[in-house]
C-alpha positions in Angstrom: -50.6 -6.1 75.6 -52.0 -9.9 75.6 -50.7 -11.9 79.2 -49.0 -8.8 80.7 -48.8 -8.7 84.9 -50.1 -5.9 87.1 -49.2 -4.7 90.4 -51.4 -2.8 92.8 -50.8 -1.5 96.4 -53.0 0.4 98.4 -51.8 2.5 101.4 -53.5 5.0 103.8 -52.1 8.2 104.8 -53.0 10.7 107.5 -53.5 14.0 105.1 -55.9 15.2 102.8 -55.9 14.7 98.7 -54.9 18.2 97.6 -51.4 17.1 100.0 -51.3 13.4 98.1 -51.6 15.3 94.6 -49.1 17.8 95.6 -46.8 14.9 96.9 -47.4 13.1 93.4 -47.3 16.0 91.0 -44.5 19.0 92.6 -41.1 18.0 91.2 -39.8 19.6 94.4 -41.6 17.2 96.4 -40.8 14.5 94.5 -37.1 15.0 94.7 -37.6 14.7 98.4 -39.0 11.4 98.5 -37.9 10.2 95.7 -34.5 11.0 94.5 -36.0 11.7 90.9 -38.1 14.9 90.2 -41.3 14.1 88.3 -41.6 17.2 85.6 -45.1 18.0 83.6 -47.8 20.2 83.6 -49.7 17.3 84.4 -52.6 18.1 81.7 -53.7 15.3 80.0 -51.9 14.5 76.4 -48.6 16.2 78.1 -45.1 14.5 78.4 -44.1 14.1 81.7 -40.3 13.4 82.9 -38.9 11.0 86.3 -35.6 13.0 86.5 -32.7 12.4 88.7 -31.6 15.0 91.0 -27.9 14.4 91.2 -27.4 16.9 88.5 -27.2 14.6 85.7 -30.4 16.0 84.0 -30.9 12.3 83.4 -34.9 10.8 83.2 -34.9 7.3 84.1 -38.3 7.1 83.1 -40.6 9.0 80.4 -44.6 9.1 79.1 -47.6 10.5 78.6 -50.0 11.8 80.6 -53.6 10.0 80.2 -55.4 11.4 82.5 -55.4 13.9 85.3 -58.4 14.8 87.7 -56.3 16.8 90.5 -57.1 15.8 93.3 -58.1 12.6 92.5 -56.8 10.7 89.9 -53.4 10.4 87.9 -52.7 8.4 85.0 -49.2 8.4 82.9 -47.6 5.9 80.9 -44.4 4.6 82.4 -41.3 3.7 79.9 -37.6 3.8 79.5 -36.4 6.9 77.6 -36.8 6.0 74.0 -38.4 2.7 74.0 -41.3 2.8 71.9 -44.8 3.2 72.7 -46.2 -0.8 72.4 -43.1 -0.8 75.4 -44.9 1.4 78.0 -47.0 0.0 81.2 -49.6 2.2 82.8 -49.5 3.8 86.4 -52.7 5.3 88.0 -52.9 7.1 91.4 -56.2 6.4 93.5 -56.6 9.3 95.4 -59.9 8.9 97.8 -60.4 11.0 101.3 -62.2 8.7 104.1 -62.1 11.9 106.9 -58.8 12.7 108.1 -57.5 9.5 106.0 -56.9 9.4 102.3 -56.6 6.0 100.4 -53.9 5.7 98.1 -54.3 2.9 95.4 -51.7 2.4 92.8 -52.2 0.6 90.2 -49.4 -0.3 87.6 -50.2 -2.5 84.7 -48.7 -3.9 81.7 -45.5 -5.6 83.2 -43.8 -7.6 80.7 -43.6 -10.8 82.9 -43.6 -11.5 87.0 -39.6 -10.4 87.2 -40.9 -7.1 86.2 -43.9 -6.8 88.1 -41.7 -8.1 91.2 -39.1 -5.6 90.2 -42.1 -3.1 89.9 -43.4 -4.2 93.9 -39.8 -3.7 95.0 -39.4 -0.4 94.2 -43.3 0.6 94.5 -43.2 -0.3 98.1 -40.3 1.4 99.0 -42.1 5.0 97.2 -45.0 4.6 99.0 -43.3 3.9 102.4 -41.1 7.2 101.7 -43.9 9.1 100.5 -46.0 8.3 103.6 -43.7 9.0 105.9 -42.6 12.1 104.8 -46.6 13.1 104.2 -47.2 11.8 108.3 -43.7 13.0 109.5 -42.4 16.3 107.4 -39.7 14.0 107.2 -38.5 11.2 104.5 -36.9 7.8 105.9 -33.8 8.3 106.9 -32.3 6.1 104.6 -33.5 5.5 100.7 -35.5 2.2 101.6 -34.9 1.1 97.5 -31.1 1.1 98.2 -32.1 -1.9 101.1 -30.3 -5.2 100.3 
């Protein structure tokens, strides 16, 4: 993938790792936070699924998992449904505990050019924010921050 952009955010949440993971891996949890459920066994070499919950079956987004060190470290490949596999970026979770703190780096890397990777920050932010907050609150946002004009 010669001159491809990459995107990382890092974010700190009030919780522990085994919660982050949880948050990351549980297709229930997911769905909260989310609006898509994220569907594997999360073993490394497995497929994993980014499914939508309106009922459509739908996965917006497919891949592999490349590695998985619960509760520290996810890896996946990230592609449209179908495209092939020269197509795919790479998204890796960060999990670290700092006491009652956990840092949460994401890293996604690949992006075909900077209207992907800004694309990619867009939607990335507004994730993390929901994920947070529902981590720190019980709660998501009360409105889907990606749907923000």
């Amino acid at each position: 993938m010669a001159d491809t952009r990459t995107f990382r955010h890092v974010t700190y949440i009030a919780g522990t790792p085994e919660k982050v993971w949880h948050a990351l891996t549980d297709a229930d949890a997911t769905a909260v936070y989310w609006g898509h459920s994220n569907l594997s066994d999360w073993q490394a070499g497995s497929r994993w699924e980014h499914r939508r919950t309106d009922g459509s079956g739908v996965a917006d987004v497919e891949g592999t998992v490349l590695e998985s060190v619960p509760p520290t470290r996810l890896a996946v490949t990230w592609a449209d449904p179908g495209a092939d596999a020269g197509g795919a970026s790479t998204v890796t979770f960060g999990i670290e505990p700092y006491g009652e703190i956990v840092r949460l780096t994401l890293t996604h890397e690949g992006l075909a050019d900077e209207a992907e990777r800004d694309a990619a920050a867009q939607g990335w932010f507004a994730v993390l924010a929901n994920l947070k907050t529902l981590l720190e609150t019980g709660r998501p946002l009360p409105c889907e921050p990606w749907a923000m004009p």
